[in-house]
C-alpha positions in Angstrom: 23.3 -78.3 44.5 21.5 -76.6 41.9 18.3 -78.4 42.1 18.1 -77.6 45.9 18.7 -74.5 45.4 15.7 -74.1 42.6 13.5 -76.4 44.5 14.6 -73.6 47.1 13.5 -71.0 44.5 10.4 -72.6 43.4 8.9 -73.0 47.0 9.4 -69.7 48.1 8.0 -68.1 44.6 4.6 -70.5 45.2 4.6 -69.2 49.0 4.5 -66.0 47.8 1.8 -66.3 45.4 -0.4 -68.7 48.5 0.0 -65.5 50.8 -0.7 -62.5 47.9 -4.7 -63.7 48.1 -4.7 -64.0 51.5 -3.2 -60.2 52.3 -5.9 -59.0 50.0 -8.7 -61.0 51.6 -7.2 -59.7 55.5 -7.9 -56.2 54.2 -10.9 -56.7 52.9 -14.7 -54.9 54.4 -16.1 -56.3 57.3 -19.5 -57.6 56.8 -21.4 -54.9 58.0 -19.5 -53.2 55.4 -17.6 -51.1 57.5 -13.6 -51.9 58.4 -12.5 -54.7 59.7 -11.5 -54.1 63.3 -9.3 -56.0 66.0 -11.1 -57.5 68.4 -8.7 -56.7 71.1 -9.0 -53.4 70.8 -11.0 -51.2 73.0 -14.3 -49.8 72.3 -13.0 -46.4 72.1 -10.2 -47.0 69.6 -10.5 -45.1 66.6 -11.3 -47.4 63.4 -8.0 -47.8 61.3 -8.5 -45.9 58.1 -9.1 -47.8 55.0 -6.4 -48.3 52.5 -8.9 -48.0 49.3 -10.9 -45.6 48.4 -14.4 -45.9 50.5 -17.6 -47.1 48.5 -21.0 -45.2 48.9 -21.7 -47.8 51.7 -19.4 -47.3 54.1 -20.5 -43.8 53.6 -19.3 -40.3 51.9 -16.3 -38.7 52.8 -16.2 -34.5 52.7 -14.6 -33.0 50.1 -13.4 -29.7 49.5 -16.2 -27.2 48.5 -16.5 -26.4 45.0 -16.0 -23.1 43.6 -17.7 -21.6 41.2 -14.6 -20.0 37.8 -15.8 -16.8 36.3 -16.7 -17.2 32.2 -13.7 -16.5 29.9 -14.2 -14.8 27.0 -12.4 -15.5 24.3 -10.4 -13.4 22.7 -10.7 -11.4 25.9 -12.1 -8.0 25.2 -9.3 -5.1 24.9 -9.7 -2.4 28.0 -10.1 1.3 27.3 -7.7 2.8 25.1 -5.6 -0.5 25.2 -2.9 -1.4 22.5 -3.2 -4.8 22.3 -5.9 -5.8 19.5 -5.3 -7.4 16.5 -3.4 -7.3 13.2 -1.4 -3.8 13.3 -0.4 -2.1 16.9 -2.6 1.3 16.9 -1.1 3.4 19.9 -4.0 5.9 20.9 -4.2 8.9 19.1 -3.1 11.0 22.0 0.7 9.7 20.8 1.1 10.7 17.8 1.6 14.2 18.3 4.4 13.6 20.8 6.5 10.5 18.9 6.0 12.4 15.6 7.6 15.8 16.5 11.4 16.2 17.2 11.6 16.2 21.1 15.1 16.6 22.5 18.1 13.9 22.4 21.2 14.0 23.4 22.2 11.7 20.9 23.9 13.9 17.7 22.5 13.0 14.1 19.4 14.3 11.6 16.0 12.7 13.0 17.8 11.4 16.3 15.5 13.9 18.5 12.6 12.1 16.1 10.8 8.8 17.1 8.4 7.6 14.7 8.5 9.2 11.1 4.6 8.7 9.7 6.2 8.6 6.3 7.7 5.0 6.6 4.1 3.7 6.9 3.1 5.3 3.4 6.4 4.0 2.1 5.8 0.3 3.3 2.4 0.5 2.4 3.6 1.5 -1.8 6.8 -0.6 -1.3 5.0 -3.9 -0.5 2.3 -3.0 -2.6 2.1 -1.0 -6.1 6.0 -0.9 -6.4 5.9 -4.7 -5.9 3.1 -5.4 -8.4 4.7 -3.1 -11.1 8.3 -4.5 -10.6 6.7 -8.1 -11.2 5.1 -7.2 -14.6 7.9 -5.1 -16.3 9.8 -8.2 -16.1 7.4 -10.8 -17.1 6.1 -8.8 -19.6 9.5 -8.3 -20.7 10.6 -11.8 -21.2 7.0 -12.6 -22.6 8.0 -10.6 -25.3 11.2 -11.3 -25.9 10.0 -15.2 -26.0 7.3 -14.4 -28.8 9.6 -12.4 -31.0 11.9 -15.6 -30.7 9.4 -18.1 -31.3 7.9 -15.9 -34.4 10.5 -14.6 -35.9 13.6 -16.5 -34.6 17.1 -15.4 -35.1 18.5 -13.1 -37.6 20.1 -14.6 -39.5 23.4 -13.6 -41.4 22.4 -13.3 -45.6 25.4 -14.0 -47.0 28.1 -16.6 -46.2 31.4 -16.1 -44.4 33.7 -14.1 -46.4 37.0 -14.8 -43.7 38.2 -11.4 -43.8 37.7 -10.3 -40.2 36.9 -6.6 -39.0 38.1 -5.4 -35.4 34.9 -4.9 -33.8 35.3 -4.2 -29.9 39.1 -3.6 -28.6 40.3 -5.2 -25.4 39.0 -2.1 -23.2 35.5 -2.0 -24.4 34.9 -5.5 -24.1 36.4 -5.6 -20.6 34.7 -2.6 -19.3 31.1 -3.9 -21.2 31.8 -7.4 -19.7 32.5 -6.0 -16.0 29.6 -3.9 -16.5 27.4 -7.3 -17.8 29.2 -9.5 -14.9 28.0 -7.0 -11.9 24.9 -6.1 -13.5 23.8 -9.8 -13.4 25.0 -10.3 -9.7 22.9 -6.8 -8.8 19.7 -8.1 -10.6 19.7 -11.9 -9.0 20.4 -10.4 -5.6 18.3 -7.5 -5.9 15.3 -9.8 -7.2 16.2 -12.1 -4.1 15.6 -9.1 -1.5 12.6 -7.6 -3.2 10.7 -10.3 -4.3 12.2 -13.2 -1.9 9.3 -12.9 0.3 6.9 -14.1 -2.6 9.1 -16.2 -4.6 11.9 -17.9 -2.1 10.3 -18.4 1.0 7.5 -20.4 0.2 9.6 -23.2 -0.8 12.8 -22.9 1.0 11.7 -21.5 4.7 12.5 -18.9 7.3 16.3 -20.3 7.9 17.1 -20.5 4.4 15.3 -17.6 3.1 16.8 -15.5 6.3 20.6 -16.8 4.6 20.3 -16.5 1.2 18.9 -12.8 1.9 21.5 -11.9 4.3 24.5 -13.2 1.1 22.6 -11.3 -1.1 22.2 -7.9 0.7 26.2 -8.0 1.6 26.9 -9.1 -2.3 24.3 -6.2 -3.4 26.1 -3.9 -1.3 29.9 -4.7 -2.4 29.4 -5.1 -6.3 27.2 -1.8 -6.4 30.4 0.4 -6.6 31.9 -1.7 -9.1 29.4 -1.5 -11.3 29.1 2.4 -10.9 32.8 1.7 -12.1 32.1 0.1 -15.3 29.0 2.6 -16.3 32.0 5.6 -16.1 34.3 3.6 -18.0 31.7 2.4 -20.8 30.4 5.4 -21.0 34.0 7.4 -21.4 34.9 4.3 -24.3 31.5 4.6 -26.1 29.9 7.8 -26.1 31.8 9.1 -29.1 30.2 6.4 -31.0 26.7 7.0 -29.8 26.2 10.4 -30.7 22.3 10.6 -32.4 22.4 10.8 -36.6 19.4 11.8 -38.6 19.6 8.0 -40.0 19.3 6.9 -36.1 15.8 7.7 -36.8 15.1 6.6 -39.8 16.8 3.1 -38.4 14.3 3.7 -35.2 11.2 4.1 -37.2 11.7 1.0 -39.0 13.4 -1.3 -36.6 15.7 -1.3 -39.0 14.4 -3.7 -41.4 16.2 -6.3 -39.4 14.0 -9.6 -40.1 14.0 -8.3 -43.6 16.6 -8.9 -46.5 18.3 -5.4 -46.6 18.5 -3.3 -43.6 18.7 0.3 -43.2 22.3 1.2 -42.9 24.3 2.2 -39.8 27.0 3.1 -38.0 29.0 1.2 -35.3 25.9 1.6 -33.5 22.3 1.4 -34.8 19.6 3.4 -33.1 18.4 1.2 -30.8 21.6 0.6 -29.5 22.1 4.1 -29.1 19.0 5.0 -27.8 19.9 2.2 -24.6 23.2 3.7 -24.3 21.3 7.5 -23.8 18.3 5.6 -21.7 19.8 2.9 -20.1 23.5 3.2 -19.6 23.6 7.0 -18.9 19.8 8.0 -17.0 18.9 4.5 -15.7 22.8 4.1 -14.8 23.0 7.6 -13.0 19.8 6.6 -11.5 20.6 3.9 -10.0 23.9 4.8 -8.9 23.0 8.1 -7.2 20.1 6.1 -5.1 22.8 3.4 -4.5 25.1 5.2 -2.7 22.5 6.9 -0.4 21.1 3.6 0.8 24.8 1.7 0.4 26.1 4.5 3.2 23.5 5.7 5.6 26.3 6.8 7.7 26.0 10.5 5.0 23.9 11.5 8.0 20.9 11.6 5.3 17.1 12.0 6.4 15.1 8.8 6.5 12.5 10.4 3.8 15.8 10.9 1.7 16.4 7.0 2.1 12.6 6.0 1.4 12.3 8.1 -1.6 16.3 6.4 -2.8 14.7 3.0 -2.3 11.5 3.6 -4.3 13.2 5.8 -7.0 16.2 2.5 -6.9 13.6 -0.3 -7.6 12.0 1.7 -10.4 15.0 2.2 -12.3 16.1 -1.1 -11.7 12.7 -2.9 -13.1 13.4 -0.7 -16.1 17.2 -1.3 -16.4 16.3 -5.2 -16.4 13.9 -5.3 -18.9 15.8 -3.4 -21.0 19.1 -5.5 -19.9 17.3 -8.7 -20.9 16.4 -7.3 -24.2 20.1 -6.1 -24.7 21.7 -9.4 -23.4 18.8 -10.9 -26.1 19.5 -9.4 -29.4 23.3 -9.9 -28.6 22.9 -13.2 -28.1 20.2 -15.1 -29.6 18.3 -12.6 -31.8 21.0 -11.6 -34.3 24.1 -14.3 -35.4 27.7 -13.7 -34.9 26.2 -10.7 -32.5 27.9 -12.5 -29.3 30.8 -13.2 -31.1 31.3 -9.8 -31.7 31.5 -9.1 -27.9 33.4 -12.4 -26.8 36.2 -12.5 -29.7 36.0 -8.8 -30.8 35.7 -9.8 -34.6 33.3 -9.6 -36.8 33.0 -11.0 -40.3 33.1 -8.3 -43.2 29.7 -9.9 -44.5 28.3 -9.2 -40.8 29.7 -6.0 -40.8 28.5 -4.7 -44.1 24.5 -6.1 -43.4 24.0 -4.8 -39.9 26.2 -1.7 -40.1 26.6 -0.8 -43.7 28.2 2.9 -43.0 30.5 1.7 -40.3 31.9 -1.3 -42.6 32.4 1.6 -45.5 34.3 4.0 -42.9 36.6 0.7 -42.1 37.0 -0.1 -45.7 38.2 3.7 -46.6 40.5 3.8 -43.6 38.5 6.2 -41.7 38.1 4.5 -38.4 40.7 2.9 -36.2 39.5 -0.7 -36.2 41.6 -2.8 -37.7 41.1 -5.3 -41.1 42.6 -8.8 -40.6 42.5 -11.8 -42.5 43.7 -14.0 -44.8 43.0 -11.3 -47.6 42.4 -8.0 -47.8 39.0 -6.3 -48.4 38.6 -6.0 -52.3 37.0 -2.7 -53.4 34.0 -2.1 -54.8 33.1 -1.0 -57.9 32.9 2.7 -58.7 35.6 3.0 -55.4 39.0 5.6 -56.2 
């Protein structure tokens, strides 16, 4: 049954292919190389169209007339007084007197009745430009030379060996308000960095969609933490600011860096100079600074001008450049460029030789009883020679 039924198969497959050569010849052009016509059919009948394309010889077939396209130019010249050229959109100067003068609004609110503010241009102009430039070089510069002072002169280090007689240094309040104030101050600098240099920095290597994300995190996380760090500069300055008060040694300690990479350094009190002078510049105007611009751009809602918010965010970069330079040098002496400085902040203990080489007059005040950090140890300070 099978082998009928391919023979079946197999005939009809080779009929097909017999007749395929045949169709094509029965269509083919008549000798005269016109079509081939039926030779019953009457003079008159029309000749039955061909089914492939005709050839020159069995003549040309009308097309449809060709029509001549009008030159492009390219780019297409802009018509008069037309907005749409190239690189920045320059409305005609007829405009600017109407979309730069308050016109009436309904809508309540400073600078509603007020279209375009001319202002914003010379703001985005010195924003993306100078302001950018300046920013980026206060904090290379900063770390530059932070990293030369490390590799030249290295760490400070501590002259005499561990005596195990501990000095309070830093009670629980100071060192929570300093560390809430070092905490947010690091989570305001990455994100502000993020937003003002992301553009140069971040989105060449991680793209529009990630850029776009990490910017939009770091605007919300900018604009939370900002009051809590306000917080912590009132605080620290309330805890430390009877301590900071400028000596005449100050100076002296200013004018010589206080001999600090040397073998005896010039005395001080629980705060050297420097430190004092970053408490007065850093802390108190850089901190009001930057808190005072904060708050105008954290709450637009104030109902505040936009000239008010455009001189806020230059005035707010400035300070902040500043406030991280001097931040990294801070975070760098208190870490790296002096030992036992970090433990100081971390444990809140110092160790009496510490104390008595990097602040001589404070470790005497402790020693006498006339300061309210405490001595602990395993024995108490011995004292000195010449001492009632």
């Amino acid at each position: 049954m099978l082998k009928d039924t391919a023979r079946l198969l197999g005939a009809l497959i080779l009929g097909a292919s017999l007749a395929m050569p045949l169709a094509a010849l029965a269509q083919g052009k008549s000798p005269t190389g016109g079509p081939t016509a039926d030779p019953a059919s009457p003079a008159t009948t029309s000749p039955v169209p061909p089914t492939t394309a005709p050839t020159r010889a069995a003549g040309k077939v009308p097309g449809a007339p060709e029509i001549q396209q009008p030159a492009v130019q390219s780019p297409p010249a802009a018509g008069q007084g037309s907005t749409a050229v190239p690189g920045w959109n320059n409305p005609p100067q007829s405009w600017g007197g109407v979309s730069e003068r308050p016109q009436y609004a309904s809508i309540p609110g400073v600078e509603t009745n007020r279209l375009i503010q001319g202002a914003g241009r010379e703001w985005r102009a010195f924003h993306n430009g100078p302001l950018t430039q300046a920013g980026g070089w206060i904090i290379v510069l900063a770390l530059a030379v932070l990293v030369v002072i490390y590799l030249v002169k290295g760490q400070v280090p501590l002259h005499e060996p561990p005596t195990g007689r501990l000095i309070e240094r830093f009670n629980a309040v100071e060192r929570a308000s300093h560390w809430t104030m070092a905490i947010s101050f690091i989570f305001l600098a990455l994100t502000g960095i993020v937003m003002f240099f992301g553009k140069h920095i971040v989105l060449p290597w991680l793209g529009y969609s990630g850029f776009s994300w990490l910017t939009i995190v770091s605007k919300n996380i900018h604009n939370f933490v900002g009051p809590l760090f306000i917080f912590s500069l009132l605080v620290s300055f309330l805890v430390f600011v009877k301590d900071n008060l400028l000596r005449s040694y100050d100076w002296v300690w200013i004018r010589h860096f206080g001999n600090m990479y040397q073998k005896v350094e010039v005395p001080s009190a629980r705060f050297n100079g420097m430190e004092k002078i970053w408490f007065w510049g850093g802390l108190v105007v850089l901190g009001a600074t930057l808190a005072t611009t904060g708050l105008i751009l954290d709450f637009p809602n104030w109902n505040q001008t936009r000239e008010a918010m455009q001189i806020s965010n230059i005035v707010h970069v400035g300070a902040a450049m500043l406030f991280i330079a001097g931040g990294l040098a801070h975070a760098y002496m208190g870490t790296l460029g002096v030992e036992g400085a970090y433990r100081a902040m971390r444990r809140g203990y110092v160790d009496e030789a510490w104390a008595r080489q990097h602040h001589a007059l404070w470790y005497e005040e402790v020693r006498q009883g006339r300061r309210p950090e405490r001595l602990v140890g395993p024995a108490p300070i011995q004292p000195v020679a010449g001492d009632d």
